[in-house]
C-alpha positions in Angstrom: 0.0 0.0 0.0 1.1 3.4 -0.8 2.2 5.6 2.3 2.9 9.2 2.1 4.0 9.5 5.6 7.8 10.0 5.7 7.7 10.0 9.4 6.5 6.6 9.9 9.4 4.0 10.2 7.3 1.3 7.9 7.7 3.8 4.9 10.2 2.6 2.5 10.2 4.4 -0.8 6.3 5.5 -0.2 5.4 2.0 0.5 4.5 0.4 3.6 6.3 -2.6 4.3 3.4 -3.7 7.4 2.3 -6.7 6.1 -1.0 -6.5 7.4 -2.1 -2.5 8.5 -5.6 -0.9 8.9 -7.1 2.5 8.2 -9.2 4.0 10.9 -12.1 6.4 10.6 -9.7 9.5 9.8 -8.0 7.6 7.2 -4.9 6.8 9.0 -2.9 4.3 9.6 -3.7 2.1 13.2 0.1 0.9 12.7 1.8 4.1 12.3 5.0 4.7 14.3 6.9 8.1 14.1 10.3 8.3 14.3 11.7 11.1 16.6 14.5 13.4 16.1 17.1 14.3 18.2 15.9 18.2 19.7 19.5 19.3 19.2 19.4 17.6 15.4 16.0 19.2 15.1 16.5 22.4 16.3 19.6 22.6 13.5 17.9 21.3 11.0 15.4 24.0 11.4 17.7 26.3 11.5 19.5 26.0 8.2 16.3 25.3 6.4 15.4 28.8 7.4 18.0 30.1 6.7 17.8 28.7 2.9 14.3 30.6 2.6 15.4 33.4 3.5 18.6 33.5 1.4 16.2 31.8 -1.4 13.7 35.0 -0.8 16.5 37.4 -0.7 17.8 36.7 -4.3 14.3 36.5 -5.7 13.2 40.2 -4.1 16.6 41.2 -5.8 15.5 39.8 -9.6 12.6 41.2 -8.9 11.9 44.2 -11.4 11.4 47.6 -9.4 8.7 50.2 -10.1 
């Protein structure tokens, strides 16, 4: 079955590899597990994604054609 949940440590590839699995009333998964990152990994990681928008935002203002 396809899984769109990268989170959940059955996903391999956007598959799950549960060989049996049910759906409950919300459409999720009854099996799903979700890994958990480190808070000093996670607090990093947030960090330098950030920090790619804003870099990412700062070129596009400066393409940007002024009026």
């Amino acid at each position: 079955m396809k899984c769109e949940n990268d989170y959940c440590i059955y996903n391999k590839d956007n598959t799950c590899i549960l060989g049996e699995m049910s759906i409950d009333s919300l459409g999720m998964c009854d099996a799903c597990i979700t890994i958990s990152l480190d808070e000093g990994f996670l607090k990093a990681e947030k960090t330098r994604q950030l920090g790619e928008l804003e870099t990412r935002w700062v070129e596009v203002e400066a393409k940007a054609p002024t009026q």
